[in-house]
VEXDOVO-171476 format. One line per 4 residues: for each residue x, y, z of C-alpha. Coordinates in Angstrom, 2 decimals. Last residue first. Example, Ala and Ser with C-alpha at 12.3 -4.5 7.8 and 13.67 -1.06 7.14 Angstrom:
! VEXDOVO-171476
13.67/-1.06/7.14  12.30/-4.50/7.80 .
//
This chain:
! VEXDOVO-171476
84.27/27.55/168.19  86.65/30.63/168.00  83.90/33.09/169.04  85.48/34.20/172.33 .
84.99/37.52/170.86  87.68/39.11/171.46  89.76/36.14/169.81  87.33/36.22/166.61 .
88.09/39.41/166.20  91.73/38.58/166.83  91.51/36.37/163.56  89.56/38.53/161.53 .
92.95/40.91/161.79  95.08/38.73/160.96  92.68/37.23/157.82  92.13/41.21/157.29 .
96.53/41.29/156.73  97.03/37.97/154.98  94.46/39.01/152.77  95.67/42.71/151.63 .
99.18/40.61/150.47  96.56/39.60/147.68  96.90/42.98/146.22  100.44/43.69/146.70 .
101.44/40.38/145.03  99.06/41.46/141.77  100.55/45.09/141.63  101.95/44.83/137.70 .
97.93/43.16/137.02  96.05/45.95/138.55  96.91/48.53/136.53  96.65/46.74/133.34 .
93.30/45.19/134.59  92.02/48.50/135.27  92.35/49.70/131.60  91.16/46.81/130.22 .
88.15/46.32/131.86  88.38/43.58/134.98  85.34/41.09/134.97  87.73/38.13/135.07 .
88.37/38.86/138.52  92.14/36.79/139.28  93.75/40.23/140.13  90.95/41.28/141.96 .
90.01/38.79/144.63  92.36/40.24/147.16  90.88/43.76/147.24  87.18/42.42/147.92 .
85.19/42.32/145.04  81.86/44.56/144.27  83.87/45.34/140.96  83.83/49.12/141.49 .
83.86/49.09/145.17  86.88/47.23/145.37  88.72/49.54/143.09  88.13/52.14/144.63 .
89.47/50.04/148.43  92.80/49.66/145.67  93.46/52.94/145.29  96.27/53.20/147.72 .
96.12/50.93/150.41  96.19/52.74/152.74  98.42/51.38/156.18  97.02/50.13/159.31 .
95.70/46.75/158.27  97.70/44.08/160.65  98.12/47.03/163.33  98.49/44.22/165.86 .
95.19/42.41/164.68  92.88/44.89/166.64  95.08/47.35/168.32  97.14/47.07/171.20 .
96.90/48.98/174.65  93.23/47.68/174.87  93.62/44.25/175.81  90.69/42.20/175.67 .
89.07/40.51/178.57  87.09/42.78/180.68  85.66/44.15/177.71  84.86/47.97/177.91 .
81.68/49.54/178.41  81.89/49.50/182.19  85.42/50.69/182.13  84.16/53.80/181.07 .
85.03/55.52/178.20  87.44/58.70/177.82  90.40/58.00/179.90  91.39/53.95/178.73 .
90.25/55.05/175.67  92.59/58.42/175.46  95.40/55.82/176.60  94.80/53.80/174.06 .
94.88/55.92/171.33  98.17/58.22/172.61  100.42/56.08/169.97  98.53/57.23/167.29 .
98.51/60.44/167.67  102.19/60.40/168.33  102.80/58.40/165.27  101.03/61.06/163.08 .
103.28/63.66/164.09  106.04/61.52/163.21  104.92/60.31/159.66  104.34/56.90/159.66 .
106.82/53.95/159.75  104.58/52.27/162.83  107.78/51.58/165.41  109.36/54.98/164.50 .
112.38/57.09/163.00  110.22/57.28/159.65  112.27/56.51/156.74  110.03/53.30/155.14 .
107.08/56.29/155.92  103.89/54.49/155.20  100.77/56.80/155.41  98.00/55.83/157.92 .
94.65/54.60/156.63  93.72/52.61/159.87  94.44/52.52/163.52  92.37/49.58/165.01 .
90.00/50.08/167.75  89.17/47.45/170.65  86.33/45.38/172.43  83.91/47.69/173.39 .
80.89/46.34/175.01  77.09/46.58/174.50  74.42/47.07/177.49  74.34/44.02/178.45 .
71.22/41.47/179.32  70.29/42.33/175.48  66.81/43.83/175.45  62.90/42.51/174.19 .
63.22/40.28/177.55  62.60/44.01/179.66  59.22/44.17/178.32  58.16/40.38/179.78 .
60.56/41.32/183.22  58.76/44.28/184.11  60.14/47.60/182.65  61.36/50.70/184.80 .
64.64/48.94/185.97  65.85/48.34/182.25  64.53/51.71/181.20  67.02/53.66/184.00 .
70.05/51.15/182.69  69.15/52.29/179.00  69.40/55.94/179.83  72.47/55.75/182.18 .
74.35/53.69/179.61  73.47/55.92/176.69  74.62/59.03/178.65  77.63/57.38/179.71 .
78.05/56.32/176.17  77.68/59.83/174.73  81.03/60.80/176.98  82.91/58.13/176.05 .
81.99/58.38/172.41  82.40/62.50/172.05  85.96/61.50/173.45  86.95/58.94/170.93 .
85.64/61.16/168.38  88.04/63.91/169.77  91.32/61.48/169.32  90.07/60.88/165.99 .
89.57/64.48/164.76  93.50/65.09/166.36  94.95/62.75/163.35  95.87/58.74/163.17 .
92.76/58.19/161.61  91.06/55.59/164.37  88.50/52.80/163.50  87.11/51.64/166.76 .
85.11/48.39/167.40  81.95/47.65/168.99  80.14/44.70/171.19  77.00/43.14/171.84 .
74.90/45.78/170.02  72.16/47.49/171.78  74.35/50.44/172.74  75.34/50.93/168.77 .
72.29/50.23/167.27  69.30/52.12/169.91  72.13/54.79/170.44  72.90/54.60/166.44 .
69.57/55.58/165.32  68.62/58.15/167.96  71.75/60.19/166.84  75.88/60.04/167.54 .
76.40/60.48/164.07  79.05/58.84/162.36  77.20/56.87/160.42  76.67/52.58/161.27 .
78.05/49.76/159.84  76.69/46.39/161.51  78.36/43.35/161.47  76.23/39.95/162.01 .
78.54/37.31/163.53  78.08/33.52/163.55  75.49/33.46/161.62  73.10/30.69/162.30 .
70.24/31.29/159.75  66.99/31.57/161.16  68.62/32.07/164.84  71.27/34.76/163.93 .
68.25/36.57/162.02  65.64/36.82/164.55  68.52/38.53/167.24  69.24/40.92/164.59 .
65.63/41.87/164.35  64.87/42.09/167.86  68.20/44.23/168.04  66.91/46.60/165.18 .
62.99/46.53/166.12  64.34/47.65/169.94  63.17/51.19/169.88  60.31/50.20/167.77 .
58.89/47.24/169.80  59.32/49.53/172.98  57.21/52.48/171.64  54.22/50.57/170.62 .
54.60/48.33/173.89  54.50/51.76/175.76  56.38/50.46/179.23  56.33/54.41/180.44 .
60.09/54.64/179.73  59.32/53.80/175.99  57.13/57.13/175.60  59.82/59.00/175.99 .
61.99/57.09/172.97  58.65/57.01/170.05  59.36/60.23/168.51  63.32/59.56/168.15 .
62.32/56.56/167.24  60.26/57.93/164.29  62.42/60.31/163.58  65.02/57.21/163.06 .
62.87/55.16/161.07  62.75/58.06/158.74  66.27/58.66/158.28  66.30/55.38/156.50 .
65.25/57.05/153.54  68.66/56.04/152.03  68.59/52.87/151.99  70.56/49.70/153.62 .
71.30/45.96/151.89  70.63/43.22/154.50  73.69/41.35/153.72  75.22/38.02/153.00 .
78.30/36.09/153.69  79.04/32.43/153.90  79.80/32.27/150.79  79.58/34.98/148.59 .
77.49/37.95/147.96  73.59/36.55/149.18  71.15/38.89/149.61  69.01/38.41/152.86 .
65.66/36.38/152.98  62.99/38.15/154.18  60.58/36.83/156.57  58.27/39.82/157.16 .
56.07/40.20/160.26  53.27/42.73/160.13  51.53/43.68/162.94  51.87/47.60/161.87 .
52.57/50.80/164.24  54.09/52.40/160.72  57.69/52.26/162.03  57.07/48.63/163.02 .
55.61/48.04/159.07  58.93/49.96/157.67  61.40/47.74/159.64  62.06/45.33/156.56 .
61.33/47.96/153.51  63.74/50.35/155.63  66.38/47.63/155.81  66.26/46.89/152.32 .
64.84/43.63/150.99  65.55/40.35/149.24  63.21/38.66/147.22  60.43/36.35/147.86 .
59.06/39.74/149.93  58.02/41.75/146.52  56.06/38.11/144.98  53.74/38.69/147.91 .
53.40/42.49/147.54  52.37/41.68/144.12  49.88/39.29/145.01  48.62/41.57/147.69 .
48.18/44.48/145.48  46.44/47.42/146.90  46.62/46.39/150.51  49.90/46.44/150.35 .
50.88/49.90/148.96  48.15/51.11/151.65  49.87/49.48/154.50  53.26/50.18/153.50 .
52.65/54.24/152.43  55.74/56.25/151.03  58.15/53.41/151.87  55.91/50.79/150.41 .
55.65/53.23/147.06  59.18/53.05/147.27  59.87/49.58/147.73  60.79/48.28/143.70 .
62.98/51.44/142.80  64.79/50.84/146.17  65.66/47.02/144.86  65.87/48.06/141.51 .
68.76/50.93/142.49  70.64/48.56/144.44  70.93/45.84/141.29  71.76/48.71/139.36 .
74.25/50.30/141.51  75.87/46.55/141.96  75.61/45.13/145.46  78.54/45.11/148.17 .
80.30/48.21/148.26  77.09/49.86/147.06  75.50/48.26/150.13  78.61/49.21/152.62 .
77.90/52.69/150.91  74.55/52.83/152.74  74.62/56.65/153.31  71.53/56.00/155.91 .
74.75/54.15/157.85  72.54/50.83/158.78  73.96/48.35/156.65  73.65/45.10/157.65 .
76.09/42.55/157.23  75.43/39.18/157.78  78.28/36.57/158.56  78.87/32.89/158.43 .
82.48/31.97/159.75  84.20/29.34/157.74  87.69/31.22/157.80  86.48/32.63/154.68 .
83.73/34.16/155.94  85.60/35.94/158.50  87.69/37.48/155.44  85.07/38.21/153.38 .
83.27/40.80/156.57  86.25/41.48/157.36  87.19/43.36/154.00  83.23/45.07/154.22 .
83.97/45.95/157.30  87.15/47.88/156.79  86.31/49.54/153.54  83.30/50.37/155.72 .
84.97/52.53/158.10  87.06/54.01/156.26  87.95/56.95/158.88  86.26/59.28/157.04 .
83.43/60.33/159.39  84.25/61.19/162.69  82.17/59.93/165.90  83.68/56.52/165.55 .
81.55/52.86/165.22  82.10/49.34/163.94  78.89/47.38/164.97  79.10/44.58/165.99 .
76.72/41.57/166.99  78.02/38.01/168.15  77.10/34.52/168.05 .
//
């Protein structure tokens, strides 16, 4: 049972085109997998979830958002028939942000077998001033302070034994903020997605250097707390366990092991190495080998529009030639490039199967 989060300091990257795609695919090997979206952008949710279905979820929270306790206590009945359904993140962590005893059992949203997700929201952002507020005070054993700075993990850790996923994947922003050091660093493990361009190469390196700073933070709490606080952590601090290049341009001419353009080659190719240089070999998995990327470059090139299209039907790319939701227009474009579209498959399936590998979750 493992929890990732797919993280880089640059935005762009396609990120959760990725996660969403592995997401299906690891659920189609038989895997069950939560995702939960905790980019404040939440496009993994829009990926996921209709707009509409999204927007009556929010619509249906906000006066919790605004005020939990008082929204409650003004209509219990309604508040009852509010948490039969499923949630967003912020609805779910709001009472711990408020300094509330509340526990909520909230079932996540089913997409497809297998696979579900704790749908994200905007007004996240609040949660995270409020563990920015609450981090100090979580050195001094502040029980207040420690339930919020580990709500995420304590949550994650709640769902894996309700339901038995095998893997809950986390998308996260690019920020390198109070909300992904307490998601990121008290994950189990993290991927990298990599443009092949200079901005990657310098996300790696804001990464190495903010997980020092992580590492030294979390390992200075760990000591501080007795053994009852210290339970509400991971024994780890979380590992890396590989990057993928993604998005690159196919060049059928280019004099080159990846076919991509030259100057994008050599960015890729130094990758490793700037891992290797930039984070510490206590963050990285003793196990895995970093010179080559998740699933051998399995999904390295764009596919076009096709992640667009994705989003639009709330399909992965594979599942769209057979949709029978398709409007006219997109179904004649779709249709000529049917081969090309399930070829996408083969390529996360790869690519699921060496997360599974780094994992050691291939029970």
């Amino acid at each position: 049972m493992s929890i990732i989060s797919i993280f880089n300091n640059k935005g762009g990257v396609g990120k959760t085109t990725l996660l969403y795609h592995l997401g299906f695919a690891l659920a189609q090997k038989g895997k069950k997998v939560l995702f939960l979206d905790l980019d404040p952008q939440s496009n993994l949710t829009f990926n996921a979830i209709s707009p509409d279905q999204v927007a009556q979820i929010w619509q249906d929270e906000d006066e919790y958002i605004t005020d939990f306790k008082s929204a409650k206590n003004k209509n219990i009945e309604k508040y009852n028939e509010l948490i039969k359904k499923p949630r967003s993140i912020h609805f779910i962590l709001k009472p711990i942000e408020d300094g509330l005893d509340t526990d909520i059992d909230i079932k996540p949203y089913n997409i497809a077998k297998n696979l579900d997700i704790i749908p994200g929201r905007l007004s996240l952002q609040m949660f995270e001033r409020t563990v920015s507020t609450n981090w100090s005070n979580s050195f001094i054993g502040n029980p207040a302070s420690l339930r919020i700075i580990s709500a995420i993990r304590t949550l994650s850790d709640k769902y894996i034994s309700e339901y038995g996923y095998d893997y809950i994947l986390v998308d996260t922003s690019p920020s390198l903020g109070d909300l992904n050091r307490v998601t990121v660093a008290l994950s189990d493990f993290f991927f990298i997605p990599c443009t092949p361009d200079i901005f990657s190469i310098y996300g790696i390196r804001n990464i190495g250097a903010t997980l020092k700073i992580w590492g030294k933070e979390f390992n200075t709490l760990f000591k501080l707390l007795p053994e009852t606080q210290r339970s509400l952590f991971p024994k780890e601090i979380v590992k890396l366990i590989g990057y993928t290049v993604y998005k690159a341009q196919r060049r059928y001419d280019a004099n080159n092991p990846l076919k991509i353009p030259q100057a994008h080659y050599n960015h890729a190719a130094n990758i490793p190495s700037e891992i290797l240089k930039d984070i510490s070999i206590e963050f990285i998995k003793k196990d895995v080998d970093m010179q080559n990327s998740i699933g051998d470059n399995s999904i390295i090139y764009s596919d076009n529009t096709y992640p667009a299209m994705s989003q639009k039907y709330n399909k992965p790319m594979w599942m769209l030639p057979d949709s029978i939701d398709l409007e006219p227009a997109d179904k004649s474009t779709i249709s000529p490039n049917k081969d090309l579209y399930k070829t996408t498959l083969d390529n996360y399936s790869k690519f699921a199967d060496d997360i599974i590998k780094r994992t050691n979750n291939d029970n």
